[in-house]
C-alpha positions in Angstrom: -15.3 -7.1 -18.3 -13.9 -3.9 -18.8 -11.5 -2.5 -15.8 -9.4 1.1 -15.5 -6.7 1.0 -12.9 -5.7 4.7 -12.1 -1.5 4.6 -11.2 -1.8 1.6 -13.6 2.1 1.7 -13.7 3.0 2.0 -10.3 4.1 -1.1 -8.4 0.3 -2.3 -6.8 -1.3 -0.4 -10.2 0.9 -2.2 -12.6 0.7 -6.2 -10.8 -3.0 -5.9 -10.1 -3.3 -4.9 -13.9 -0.8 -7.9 -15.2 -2.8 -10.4 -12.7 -6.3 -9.7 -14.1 -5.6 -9.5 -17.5 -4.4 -13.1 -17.6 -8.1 -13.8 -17.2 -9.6 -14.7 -20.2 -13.0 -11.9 -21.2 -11.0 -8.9 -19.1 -9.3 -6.1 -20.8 -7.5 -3.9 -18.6 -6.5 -0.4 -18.8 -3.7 1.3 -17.2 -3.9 5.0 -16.5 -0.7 6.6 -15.5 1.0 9.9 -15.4 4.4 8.5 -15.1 5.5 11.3 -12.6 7.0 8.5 -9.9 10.3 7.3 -10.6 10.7 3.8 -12.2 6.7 3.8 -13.1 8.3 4.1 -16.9 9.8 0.7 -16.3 6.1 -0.8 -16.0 5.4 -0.2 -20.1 7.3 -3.0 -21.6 5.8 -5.2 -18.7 2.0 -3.9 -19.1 2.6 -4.0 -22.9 3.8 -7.5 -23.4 1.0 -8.5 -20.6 -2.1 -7.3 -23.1 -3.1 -3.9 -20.8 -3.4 -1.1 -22.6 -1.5 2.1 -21.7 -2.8 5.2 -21.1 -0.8 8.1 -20.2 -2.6 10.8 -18.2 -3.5 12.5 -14.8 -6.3 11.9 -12.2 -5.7 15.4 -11.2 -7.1 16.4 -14.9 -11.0 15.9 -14.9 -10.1 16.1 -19.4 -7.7 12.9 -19.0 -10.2 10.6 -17.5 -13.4 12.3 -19.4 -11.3 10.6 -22.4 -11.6 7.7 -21.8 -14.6 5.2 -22.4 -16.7 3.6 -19.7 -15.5 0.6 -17.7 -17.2 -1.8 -15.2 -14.8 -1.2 -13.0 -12.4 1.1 -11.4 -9.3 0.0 -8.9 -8.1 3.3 -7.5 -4.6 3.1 -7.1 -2.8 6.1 -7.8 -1.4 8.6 -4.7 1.3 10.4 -3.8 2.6 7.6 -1.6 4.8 9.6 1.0 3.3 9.3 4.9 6.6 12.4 4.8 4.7 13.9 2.0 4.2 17.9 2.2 6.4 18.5 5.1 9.5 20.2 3.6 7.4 21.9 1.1 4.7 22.6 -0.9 1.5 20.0 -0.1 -0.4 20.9 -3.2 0.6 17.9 -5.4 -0.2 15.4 -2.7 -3.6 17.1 -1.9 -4.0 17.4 -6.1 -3.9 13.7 -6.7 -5.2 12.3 -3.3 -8.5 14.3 -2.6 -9.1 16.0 -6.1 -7.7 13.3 -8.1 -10.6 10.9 -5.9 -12.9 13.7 -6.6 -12.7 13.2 -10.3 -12.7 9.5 -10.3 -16.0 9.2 -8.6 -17.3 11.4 -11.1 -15.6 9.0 -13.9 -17.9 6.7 -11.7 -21.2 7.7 -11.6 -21.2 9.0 -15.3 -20.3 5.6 -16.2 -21.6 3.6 -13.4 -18.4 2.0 -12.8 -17.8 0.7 -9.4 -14.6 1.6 -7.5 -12.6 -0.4 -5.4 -10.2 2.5 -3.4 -7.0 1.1 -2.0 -6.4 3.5 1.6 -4.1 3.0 4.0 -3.5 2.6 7.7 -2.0 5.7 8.0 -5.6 7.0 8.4 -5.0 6.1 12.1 -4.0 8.8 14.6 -0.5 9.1 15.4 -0.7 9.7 19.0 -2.8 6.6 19.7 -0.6 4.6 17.8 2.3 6.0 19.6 0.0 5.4 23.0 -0.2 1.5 22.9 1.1 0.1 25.7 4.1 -1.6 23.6 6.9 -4.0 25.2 10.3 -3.1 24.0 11.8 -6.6 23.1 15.0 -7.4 21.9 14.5 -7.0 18.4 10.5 -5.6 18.5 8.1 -3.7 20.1 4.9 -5.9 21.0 1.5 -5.7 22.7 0.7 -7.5 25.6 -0.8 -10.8 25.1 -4.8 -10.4 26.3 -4.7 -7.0 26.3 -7.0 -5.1 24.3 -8.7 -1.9 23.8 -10.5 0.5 21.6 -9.3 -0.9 18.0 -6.5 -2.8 19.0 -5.6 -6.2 20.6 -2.7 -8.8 20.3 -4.4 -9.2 16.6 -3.2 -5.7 15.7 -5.2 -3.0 14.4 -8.8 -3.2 14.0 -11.4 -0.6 11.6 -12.4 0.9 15.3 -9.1 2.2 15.9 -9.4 6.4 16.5 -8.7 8.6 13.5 -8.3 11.4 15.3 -5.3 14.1 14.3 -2.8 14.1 13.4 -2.3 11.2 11.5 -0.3 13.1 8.6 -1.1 15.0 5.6 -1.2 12.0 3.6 -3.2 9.7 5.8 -5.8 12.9 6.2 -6.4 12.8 2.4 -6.8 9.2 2.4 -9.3 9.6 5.5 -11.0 13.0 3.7 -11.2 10.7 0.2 -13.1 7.7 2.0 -15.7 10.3 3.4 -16.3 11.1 -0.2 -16.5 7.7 -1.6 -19.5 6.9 1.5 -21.0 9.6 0.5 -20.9 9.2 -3.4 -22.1 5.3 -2.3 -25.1 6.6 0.1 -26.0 9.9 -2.9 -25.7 7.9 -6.1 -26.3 4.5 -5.1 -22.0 4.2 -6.3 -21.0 0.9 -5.6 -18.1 1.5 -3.7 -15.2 -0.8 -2.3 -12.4 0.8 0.6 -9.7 -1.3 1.4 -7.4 0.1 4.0 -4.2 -1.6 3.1 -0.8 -2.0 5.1 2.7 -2.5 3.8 2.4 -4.1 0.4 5.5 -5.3 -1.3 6.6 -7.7 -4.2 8.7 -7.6 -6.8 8.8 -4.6 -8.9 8.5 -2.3 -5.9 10.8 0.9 -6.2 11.6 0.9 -2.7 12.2 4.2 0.0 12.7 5.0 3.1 9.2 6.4 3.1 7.4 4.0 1.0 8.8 0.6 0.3 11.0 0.2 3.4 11.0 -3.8 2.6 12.2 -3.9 -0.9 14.6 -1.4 0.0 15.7 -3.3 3.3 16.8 -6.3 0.7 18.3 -3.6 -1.9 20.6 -2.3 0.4 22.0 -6.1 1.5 22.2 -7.7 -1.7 23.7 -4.1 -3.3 25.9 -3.4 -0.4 24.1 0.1 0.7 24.3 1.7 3.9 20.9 1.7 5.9 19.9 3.4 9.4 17.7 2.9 12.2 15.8 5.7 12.9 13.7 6.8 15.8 12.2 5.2 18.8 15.8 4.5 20.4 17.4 3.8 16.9 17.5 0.3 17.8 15.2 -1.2 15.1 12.2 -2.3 16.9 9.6 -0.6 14.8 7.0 -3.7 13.4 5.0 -3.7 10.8 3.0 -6.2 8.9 3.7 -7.1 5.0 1.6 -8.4 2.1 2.6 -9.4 -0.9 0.5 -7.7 -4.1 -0.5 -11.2 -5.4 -2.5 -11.8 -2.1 -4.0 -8.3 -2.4 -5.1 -9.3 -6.1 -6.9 -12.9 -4.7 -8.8 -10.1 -2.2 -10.0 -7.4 -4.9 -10.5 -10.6 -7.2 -13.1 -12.1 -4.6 -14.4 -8.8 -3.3 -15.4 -7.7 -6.9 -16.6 -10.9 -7.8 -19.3 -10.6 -5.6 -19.3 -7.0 -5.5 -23.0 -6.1 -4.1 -22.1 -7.9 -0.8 -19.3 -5.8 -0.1 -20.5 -2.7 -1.6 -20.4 0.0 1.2 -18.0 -1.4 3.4 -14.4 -0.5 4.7 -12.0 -3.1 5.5 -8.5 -3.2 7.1 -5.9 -5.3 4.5 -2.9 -6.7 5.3 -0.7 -9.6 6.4 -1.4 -9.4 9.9 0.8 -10.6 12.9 1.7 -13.7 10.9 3.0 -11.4 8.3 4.9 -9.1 10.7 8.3 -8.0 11.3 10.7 -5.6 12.9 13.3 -3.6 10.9 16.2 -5.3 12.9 14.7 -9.0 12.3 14.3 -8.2 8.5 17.9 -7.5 9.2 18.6 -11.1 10.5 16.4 -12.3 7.4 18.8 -10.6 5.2 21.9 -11.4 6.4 20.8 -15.4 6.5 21.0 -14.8 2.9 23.6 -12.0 2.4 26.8 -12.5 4.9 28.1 -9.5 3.6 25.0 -7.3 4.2 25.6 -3.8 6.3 25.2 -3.4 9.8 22.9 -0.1 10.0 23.8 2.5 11.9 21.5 4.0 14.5 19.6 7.8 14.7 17.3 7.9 17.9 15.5 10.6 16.4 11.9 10.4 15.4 10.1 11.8 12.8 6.6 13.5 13.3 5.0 11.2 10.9 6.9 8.1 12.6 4.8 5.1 14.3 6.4 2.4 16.4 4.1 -0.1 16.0 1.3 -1.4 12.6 0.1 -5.0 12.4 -2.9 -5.2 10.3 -6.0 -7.0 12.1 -7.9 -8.3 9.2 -10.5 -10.7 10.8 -13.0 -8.3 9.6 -12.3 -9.1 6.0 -11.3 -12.5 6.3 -14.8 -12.8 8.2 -16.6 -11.2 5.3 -14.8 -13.1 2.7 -13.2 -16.3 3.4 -9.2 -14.6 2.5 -6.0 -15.1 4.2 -2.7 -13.9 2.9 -0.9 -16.5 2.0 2.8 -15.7 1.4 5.3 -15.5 4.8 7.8 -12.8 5.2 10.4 -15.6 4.5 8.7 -16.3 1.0 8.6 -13.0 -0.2 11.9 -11.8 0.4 13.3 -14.2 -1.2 11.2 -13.9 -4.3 12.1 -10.2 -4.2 15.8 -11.0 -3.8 15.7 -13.1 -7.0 14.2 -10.2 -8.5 16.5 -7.6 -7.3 19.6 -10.2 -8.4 18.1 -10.6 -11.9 17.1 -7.4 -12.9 20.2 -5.7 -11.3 21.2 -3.9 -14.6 17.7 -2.3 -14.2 16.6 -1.9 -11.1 19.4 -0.4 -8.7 20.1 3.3 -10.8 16.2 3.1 -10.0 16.8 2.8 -6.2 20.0 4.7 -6.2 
């Protein structure tokens, strides 16, 4: 079996390629035009895993043309910023998210190469998200137990949740590029896999403020960096849900095992409220393990792009397919504080 993962070196790109190459019969290609900082440190890692390299850009319909035909295509690569385009120019993130899909689906159907397109949830409008009827808690926001409405219940976020706008420049070309993949699957009989994915984390991840809040959370404690609260009251309430990449791999691993079944559909992926946490628990988390962690400061204001409240809902997909996430918040942060600790040297210029 032959499978191309476009932003083979990012973080998801990069594990997802390392994970299925130690199967034995798959050779793995990573596709990669480096542009995101630390992606570079994925080489020696993809190299000394057996995936082959290749250096080049989805937003090139000559880079992918290159290359020879695979079975199939994990679509990865994205300008990852929900605060993307804002203070400038939104031609790079339009580029890669919506032409750079563009061109893969045409990689696809010359090859007949079935995609598996990793989305997100920030295809969801900002206003509804910002309209649940959340409790302010001590340390979260949460929904009312047996409540529910359209898309949402005490479960968290369900595929029915409204899209409407605005839901930010980079969750509109995710939403615009699964529009294209249906139609590509309902055209040219495509076979065609969209995965609308949460907060994913793991070792490896060059965490942000804007993508990678997690990795970045644990950065700052074990490295002794300042962090902020920021918006909705400053206090640290915000929730999300978080899933480690080697639970997303046992997902794509089952979906494209059985790939015809699934072809066609859209699923929500993530941890779920198991899974979830606030940004002052993680806090708490952190300083269990780091005493000498910082105590973040606090900015009331909110950004435009800002949501107070994502837990992932995935009994669709667990329905479909018999997966559950199975590492706790606990679990993976401290398997990415080990990391962070042992690569030190490496890793904090990176997030500096």
């Amino acid at each position: 079996m032959r499978i191309l993962i476009t932003g083979g070196a990012g973080f998801v790109g990069s594990n997802l390629a390392l994970l299925f190459a130690e199967s034995p019969g798959i050779a793995v290609t990573a596709f990669d035009n480096l542009r995101r900082r630390g992606s570079e440190l994925a080489l020696a890692r993809l190299r000394e895993g057996g995936v082959s390299f290749v250096h080049g850009d989805i937003r090139n319909p000559e880079d992918l043309e290159g290359l020879p035909g695979a079975d199939l295509l994990i679509e990865c690569s994205a300008e990852p910023s929900v605060h993307a385009g804002y203070d400038g120019s939104a031609r790079y993130l339009v580029n890669t998210n919506l032409t750079g899909t563009f061109n893969c689906l045409e990689y696809a159907r010359q090859h007949g190469t079935g995609i598996v397109f990793l989305s997100t949830s920030r295809v969801y409008s900002i206003p509804e998200l910002r309209a649940l009827p959340l409790r302010p808690e001590e340390q979260r926001f949460a929904l009312p137990p047996g409540e529910v409405g359209t898309g949402w219940s005490e479960r968290g976020i369900a595929e029915d949740f409204p899209t409407g706008a605005p839901r930010s420049l980079y969750g509109t070309t995710k939403l615009a590029s699964e529009l294209l993949i249906e139609e590509y699957n309902a055209a040219f009989g495509l076979r065609t896999i969209i995965n609308r994915c949460g907060v994913i984390t793991g070792p490896w991840q060059m965490g942000k403020v804007d993508q990678g809040f997690f990795v970045l959370w644990a950065a700052c404690h074990l490295y002794g960096r300042a962090l902020r609260y920021t918006g909705f009251g400053g206090k640290g309430r915000q929730v999300r849900d978080v899933l480690h990449v080697a639970d997303l791999f046992e997902l794509i691993r089952l979906q494209t095992a059985s790939f015809d079944r699934y072809s066609g559909q859209r699923y929500n992926v993530g941890g779920g409220i198991d899974t979830s946490v606030s940004l002052a628990e993680l806090t708490d988390l952190c300083r269990a393990r780091i005493a000498s962690g910082p105590h973040p400061g606090e900015d009331p204001t909110t950004r435009p792009a800002d949501i107070p409240y994502y837990v992932t809902d995935h009994d669709a997909v667990t329905g479909a397919t018999g997966w559950t996430p199975k590492r706790s918040v606990e679990m993976i942060l401290d398997e990415v504080l080990e990391w962070l600790g042992r690569y030190r040297a490496t890793v904090e210029p990176v997030l500096e």
